[in-house]
KOLDOBA-181633 format. One record per residue: residue in one letter; residue number from 1; z, y, x of N, C-alpha, C in turn. Coordinates in nm, 3 decimals. Layout:
BEGIN
+---------+-----+---------+---------+---------+---------+---------+---------+---------+---------+---------+
! residuo ! num !     n.w !     n.v !     n.u !    ca.w !    ca.v !    ca.u !     c.w !     c.v !     c.u !
+---------+-----+---------+---------+---------+---------+---------+---------+---------+---------+---------+
!       A ! NUM !       Z !       Y !       X !       Z !       Y !       X !       Z !       Y !       X !
...
+---------+-----+---------+---------+---------+---------+---------+---------+---------+---------+---------+
// end
This chain:
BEGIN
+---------+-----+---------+---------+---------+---------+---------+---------+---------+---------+---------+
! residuo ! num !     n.w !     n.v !     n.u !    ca.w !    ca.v !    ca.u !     c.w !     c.v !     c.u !
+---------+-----+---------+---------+---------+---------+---------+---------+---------+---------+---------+
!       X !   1 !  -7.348 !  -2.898 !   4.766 !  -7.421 !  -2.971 !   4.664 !  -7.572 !  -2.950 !   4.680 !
!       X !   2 !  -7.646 !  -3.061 !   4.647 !  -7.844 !  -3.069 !   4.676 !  -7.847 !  -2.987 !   4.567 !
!       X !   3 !  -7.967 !  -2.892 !   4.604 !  -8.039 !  -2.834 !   4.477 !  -8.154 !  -2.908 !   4.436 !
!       X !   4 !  -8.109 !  -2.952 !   4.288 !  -8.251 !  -2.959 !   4.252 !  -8.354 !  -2.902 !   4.251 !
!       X !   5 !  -8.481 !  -2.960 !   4.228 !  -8.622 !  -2.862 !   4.204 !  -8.715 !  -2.927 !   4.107 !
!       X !   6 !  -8.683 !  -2.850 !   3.970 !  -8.758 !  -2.942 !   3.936 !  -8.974 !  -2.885 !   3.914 !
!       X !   7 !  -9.021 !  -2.951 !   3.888 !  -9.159 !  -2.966 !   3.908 !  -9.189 !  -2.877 !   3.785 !
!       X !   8 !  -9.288 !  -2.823 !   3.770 !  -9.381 !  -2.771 !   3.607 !  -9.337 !  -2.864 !   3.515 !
!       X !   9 !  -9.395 !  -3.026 !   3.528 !  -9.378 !  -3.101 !   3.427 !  -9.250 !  -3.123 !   3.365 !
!       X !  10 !  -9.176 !  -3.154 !   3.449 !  -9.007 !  -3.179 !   3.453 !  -8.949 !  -3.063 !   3.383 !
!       X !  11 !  -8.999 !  -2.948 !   3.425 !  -8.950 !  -2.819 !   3.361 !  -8.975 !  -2.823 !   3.231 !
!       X !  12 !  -9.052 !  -2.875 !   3.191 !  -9.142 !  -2.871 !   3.087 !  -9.046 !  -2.986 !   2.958 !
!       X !  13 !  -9.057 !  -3.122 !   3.002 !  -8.922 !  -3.215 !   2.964 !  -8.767 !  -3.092 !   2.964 !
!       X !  14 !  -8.717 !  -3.106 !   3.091 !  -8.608 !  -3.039 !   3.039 !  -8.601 !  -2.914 !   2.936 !
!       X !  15 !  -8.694 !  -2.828 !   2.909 !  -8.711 !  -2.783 !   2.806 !  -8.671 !  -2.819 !   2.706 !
!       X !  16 !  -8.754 !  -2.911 !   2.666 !  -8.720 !  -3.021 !   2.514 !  -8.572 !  -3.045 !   2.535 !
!       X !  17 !  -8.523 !  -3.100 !   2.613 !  -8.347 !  -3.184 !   2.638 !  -8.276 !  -3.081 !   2.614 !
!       X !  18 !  -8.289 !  -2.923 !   2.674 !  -8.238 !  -2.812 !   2.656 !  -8.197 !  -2.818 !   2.515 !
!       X !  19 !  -8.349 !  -2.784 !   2.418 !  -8.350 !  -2.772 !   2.298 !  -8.261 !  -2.889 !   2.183 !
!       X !  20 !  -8.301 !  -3.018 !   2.251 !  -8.274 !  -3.144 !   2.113 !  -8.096 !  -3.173 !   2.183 !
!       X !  21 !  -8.070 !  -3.166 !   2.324 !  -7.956 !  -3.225 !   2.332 !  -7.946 !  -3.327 !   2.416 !
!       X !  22 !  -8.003 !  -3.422 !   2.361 !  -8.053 !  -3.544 !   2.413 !  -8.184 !  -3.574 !   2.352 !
!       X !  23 !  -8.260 !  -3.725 !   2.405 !  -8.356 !  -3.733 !   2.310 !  -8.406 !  -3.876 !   2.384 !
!       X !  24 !  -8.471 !  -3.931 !   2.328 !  -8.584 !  -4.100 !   2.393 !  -8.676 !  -4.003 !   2.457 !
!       X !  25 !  -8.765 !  -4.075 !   2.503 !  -8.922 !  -4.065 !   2.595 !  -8.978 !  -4.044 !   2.439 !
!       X !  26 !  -8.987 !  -4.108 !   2.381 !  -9.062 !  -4.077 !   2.205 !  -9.062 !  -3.954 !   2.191 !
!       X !  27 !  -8.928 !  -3.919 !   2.139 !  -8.919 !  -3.795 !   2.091 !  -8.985 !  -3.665 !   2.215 !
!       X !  28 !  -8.937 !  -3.675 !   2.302 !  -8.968 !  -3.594 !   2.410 !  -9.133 !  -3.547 !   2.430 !
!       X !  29 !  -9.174 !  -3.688 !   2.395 !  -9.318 !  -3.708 !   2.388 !  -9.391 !  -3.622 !   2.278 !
!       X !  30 !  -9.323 !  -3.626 !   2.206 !  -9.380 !  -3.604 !   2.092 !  -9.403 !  -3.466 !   2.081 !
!       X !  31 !  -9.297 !  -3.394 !   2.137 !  -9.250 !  -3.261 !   2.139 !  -9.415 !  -3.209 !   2.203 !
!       X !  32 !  -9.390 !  -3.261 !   2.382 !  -9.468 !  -3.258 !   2.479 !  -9.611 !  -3.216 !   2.395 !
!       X !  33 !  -9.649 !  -3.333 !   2.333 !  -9.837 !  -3.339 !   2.305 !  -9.852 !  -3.218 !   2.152 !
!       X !  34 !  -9.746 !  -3.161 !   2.142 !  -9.778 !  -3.080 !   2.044 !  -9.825 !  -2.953 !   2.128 !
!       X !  35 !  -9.842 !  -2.903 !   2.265 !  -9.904 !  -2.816 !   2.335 !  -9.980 !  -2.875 !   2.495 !
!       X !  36 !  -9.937 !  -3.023 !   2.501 ! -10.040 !  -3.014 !   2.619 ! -10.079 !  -3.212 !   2.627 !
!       X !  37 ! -10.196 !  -3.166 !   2.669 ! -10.233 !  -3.386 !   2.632 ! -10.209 !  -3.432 !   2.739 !
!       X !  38 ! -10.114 !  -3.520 !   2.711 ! -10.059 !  -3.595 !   2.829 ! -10.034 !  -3.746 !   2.775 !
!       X !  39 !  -9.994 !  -3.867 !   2.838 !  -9.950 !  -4.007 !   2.803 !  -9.838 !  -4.030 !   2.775 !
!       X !  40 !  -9.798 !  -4.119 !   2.704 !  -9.667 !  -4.161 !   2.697 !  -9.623 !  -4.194 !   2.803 !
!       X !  41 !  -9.694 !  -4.264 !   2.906 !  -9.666 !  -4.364 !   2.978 !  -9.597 !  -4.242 !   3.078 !
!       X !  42 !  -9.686 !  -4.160 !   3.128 !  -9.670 !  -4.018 !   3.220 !  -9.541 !  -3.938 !   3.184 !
!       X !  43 !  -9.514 !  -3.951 !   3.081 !  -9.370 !  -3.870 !   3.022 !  -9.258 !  -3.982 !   3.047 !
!       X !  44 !  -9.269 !  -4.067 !   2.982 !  -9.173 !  -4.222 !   3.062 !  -9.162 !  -4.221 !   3.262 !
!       X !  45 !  -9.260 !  -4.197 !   3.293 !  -9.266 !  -4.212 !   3.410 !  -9.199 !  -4.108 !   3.498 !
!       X !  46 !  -9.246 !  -3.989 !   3.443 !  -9.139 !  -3.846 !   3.481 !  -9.004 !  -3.860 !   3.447 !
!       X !  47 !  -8.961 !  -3.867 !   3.357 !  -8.806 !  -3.914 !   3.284 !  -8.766 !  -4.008 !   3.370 !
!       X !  48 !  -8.794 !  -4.127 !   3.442 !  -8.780 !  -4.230 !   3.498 !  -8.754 !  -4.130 !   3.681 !
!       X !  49 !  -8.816 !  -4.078 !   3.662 !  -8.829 !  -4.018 !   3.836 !  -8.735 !  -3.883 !   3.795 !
!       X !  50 !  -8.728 !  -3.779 !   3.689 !  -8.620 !  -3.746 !   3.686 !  -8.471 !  -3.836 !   3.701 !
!       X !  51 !  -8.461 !  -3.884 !   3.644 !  -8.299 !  -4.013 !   3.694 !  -8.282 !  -3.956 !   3.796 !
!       X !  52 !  -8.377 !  -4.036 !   3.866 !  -8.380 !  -4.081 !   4.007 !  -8.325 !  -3.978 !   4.077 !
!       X !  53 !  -8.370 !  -3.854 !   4.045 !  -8.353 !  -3.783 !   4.124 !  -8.208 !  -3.695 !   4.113 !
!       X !  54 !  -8.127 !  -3.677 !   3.937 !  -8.021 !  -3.650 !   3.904 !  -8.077 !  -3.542 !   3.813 !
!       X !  55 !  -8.165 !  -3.510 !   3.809 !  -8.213 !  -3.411 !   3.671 !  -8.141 !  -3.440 !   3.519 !
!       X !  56 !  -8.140 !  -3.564 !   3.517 !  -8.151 !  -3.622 !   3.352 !  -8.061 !  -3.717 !   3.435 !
!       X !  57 !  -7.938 !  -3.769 !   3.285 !  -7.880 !  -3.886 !   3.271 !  -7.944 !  -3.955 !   3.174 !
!       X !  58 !  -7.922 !  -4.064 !   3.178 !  -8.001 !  -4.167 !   3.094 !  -7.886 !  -4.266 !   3.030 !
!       X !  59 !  -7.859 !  -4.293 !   2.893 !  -7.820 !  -4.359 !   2.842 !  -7.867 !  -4.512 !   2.781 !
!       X !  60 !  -7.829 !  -4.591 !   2.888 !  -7.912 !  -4.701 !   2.874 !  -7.837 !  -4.857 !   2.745 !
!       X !  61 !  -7.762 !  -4.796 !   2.702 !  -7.638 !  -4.925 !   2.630 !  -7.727 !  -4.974 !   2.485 !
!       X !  62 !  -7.826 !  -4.902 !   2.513 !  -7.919 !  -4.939 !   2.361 !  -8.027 !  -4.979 !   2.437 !
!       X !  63 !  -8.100 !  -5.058 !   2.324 !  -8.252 !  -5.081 !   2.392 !  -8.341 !  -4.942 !   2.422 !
!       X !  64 !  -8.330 !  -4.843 !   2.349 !  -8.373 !  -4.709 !   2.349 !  -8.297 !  -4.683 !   2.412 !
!       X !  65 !  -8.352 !  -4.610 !   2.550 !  -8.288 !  -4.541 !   2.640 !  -8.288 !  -4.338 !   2.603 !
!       X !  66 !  -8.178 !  -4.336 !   2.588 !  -8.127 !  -4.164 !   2.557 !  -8.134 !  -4.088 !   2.678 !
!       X !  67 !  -8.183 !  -4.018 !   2.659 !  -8.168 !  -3.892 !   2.817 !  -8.127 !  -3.774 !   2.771 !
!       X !  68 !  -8.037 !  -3.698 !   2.855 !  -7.992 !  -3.529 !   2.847 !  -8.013 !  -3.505 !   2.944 !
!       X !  69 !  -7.994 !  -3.367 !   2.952 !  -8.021 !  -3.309 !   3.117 !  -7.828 !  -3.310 !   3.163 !
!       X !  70 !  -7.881 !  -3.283 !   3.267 !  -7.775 !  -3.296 !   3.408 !  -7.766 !  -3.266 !   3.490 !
!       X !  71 !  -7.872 !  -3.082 !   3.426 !  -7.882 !  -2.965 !   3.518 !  -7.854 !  -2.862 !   3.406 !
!       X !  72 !  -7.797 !  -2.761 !   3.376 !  -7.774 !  -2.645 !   3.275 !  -7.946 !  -2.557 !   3.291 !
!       X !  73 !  -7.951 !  -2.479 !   3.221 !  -8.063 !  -2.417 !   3.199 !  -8.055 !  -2.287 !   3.261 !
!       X !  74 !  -7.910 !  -2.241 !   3.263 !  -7.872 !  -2.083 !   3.303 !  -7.881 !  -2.111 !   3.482 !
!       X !  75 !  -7.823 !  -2.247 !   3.523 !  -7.810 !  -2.265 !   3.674 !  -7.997 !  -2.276 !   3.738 !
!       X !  76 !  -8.059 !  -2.361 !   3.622 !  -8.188 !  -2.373 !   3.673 !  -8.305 !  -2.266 !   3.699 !
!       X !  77 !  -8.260 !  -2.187 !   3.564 !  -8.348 !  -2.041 !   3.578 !  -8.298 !  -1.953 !   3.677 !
!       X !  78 !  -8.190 !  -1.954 !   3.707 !  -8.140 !  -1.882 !   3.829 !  -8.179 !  -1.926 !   3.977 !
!       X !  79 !  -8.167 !  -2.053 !   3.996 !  -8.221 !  -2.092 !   4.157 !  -8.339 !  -2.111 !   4.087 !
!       X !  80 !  -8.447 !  -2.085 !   4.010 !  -8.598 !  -2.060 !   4.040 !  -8.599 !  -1.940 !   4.027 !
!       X !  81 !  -8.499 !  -1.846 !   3.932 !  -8.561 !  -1.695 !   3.973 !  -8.536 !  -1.629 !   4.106 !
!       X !  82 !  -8.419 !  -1.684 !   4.192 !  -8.398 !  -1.655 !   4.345 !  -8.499 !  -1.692 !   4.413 !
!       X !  83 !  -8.546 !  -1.816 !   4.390 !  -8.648 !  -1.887 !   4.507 !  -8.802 !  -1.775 !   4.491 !
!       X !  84 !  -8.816 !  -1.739 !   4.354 !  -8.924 !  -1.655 !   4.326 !  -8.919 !  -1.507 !   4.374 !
!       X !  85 !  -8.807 !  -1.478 !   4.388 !  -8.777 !  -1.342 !   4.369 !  -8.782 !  -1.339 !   4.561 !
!       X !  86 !  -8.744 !  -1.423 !   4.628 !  -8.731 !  -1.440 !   4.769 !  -8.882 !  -1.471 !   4.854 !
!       X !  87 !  -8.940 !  -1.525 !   4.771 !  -9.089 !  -1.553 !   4.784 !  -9.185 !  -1.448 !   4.717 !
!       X !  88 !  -9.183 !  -1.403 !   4.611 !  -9.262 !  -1.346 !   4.573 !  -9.256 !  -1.138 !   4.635 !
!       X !  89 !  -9.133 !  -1.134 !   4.633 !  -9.084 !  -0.986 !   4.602 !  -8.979 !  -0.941 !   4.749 !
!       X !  90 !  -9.000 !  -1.049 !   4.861 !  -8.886 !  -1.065 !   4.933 !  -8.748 !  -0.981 !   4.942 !
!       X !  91 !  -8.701 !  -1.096 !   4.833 !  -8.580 !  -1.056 !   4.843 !  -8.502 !  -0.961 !   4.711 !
!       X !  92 !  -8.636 !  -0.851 !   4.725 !  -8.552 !  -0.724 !   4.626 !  -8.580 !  -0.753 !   4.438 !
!       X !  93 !  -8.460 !  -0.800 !   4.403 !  -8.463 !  -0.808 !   4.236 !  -8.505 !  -0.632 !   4.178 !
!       X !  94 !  -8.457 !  -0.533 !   4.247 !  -8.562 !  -0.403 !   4.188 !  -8.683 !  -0.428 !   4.191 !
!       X !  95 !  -8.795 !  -0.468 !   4.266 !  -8.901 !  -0.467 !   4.310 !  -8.970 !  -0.583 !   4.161 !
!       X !  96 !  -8.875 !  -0.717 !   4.148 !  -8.919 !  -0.788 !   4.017 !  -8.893 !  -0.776 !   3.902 !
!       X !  97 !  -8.783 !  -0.641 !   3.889 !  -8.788 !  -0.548 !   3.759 !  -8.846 !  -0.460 !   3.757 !
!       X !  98 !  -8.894 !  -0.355 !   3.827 !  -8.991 !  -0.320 !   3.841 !  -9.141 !  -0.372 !   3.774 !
!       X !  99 !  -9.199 !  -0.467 !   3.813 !  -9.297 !  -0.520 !   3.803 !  -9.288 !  -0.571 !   3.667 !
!       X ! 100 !  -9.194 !  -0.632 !   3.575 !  -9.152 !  -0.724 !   3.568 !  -9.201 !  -0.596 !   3.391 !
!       X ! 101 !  -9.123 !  -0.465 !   3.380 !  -9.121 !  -0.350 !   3.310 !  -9.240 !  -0.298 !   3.341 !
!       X ! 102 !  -9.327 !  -0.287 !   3.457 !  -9.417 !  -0.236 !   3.458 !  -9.566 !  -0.269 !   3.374 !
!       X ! 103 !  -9.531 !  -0.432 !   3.366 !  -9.669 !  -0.520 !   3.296 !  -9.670 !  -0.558 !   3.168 !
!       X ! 104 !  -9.546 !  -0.507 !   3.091 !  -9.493 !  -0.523 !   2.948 !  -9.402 !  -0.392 !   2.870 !
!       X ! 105 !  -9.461 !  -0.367 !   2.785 !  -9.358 !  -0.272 !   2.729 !  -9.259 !  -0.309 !   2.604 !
!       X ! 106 !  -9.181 !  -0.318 !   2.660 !  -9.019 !  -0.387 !   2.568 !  -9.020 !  -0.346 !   2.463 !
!       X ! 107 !  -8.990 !  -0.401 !   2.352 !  -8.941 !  -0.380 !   2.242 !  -8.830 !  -0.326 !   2.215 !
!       X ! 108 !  -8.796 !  -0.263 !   2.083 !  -8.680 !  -0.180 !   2.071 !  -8.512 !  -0.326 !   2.120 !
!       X ! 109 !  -8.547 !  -0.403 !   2.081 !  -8.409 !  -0.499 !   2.110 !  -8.367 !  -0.511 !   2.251 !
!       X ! 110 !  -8.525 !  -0.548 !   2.290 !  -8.540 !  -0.578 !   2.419 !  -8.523 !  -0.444 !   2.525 !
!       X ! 111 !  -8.493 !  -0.330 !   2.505 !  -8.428 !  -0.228 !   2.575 !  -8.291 !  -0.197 !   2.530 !
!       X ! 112 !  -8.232 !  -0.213 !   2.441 !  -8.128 !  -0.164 !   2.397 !  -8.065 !  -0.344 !   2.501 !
!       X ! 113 !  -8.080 !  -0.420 !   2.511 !  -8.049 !  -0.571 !   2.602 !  -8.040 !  -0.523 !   2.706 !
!       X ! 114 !  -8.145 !  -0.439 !   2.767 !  -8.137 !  -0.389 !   2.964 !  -8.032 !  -0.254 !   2.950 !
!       X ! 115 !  -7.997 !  -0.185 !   2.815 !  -7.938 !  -0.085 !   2.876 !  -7.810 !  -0.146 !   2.839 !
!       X ! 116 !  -7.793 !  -0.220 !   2.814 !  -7.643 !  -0.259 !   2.821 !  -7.635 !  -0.380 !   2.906 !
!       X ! 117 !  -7.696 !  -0.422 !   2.985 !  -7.699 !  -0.526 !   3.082 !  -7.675 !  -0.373 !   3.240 !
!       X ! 118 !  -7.790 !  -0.301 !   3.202 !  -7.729 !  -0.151 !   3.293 !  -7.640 !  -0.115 !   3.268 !
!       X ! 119 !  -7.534 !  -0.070 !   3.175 !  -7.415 !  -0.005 !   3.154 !  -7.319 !  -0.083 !   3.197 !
!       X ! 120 !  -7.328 !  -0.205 !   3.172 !  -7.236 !  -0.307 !   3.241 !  -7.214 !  -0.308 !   3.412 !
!       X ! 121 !  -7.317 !  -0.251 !   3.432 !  -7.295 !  -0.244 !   3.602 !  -7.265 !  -0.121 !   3.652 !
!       X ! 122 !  -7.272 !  -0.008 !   3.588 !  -7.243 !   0.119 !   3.571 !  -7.079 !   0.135 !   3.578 !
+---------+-----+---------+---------+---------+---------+---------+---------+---------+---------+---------+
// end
């Protein structure tokens, strides 16, 4: 099977689809310009080239066209955290936990999460 890739922007859309489910170019839009200024036309146009590419299905049986994604979020963060982790850190996921713990100090939830994500492999 092709891996997708999707772009900043695209990432950025599937975000929203993640969140709403489905949604129009409107709504999506709308989401979008509440943190970064962009066009309608440019968000239509990405959505449109997502299709294309199999990112997003598009529900076209209405005049408003519906889009969801038609990539999961757990599969997508994973082949970008490999591709990063292979590029950035070659290879070693210690080396991007490491770093990763080194530039932030966790919160009480957020350690009691790694030590039982550790105990599990234990």
């Amino acid at each position: 099977m092709k891996v997708l890739k999707p772009t900043d922007s695209e990432l950025e859309i599937l975000q929203v689809l993640w969140e709403k489910g489905d949604a129009t170019v409107r709504e999506v839009h709308e989401q979008l310009i509440e943190t970064k200024d962009c066009g309608y036309t440019t968000t239509l146009k990405l959505m449109q080239i997502m299709f294309e590419k199999g990112l997003v299905l598009r529900d076209d049986s209405n005049r408003t066209h519906v889009y969801k994604p038609n990539v999961s979020r757990e599969k997508t963060q994973k082949q970008m955290l490999n591709k990063m982790v292979d590029a950035l850190f070659r290879g070693s996921h210690t080396q991007l936990v490491m770093q990763a713990l080194g530039s932030h100090t966790p919160n009480r939830q957020e350690l009691e999460k790694i030590q039982e994500l550790l105990d599990s492999y234990k």
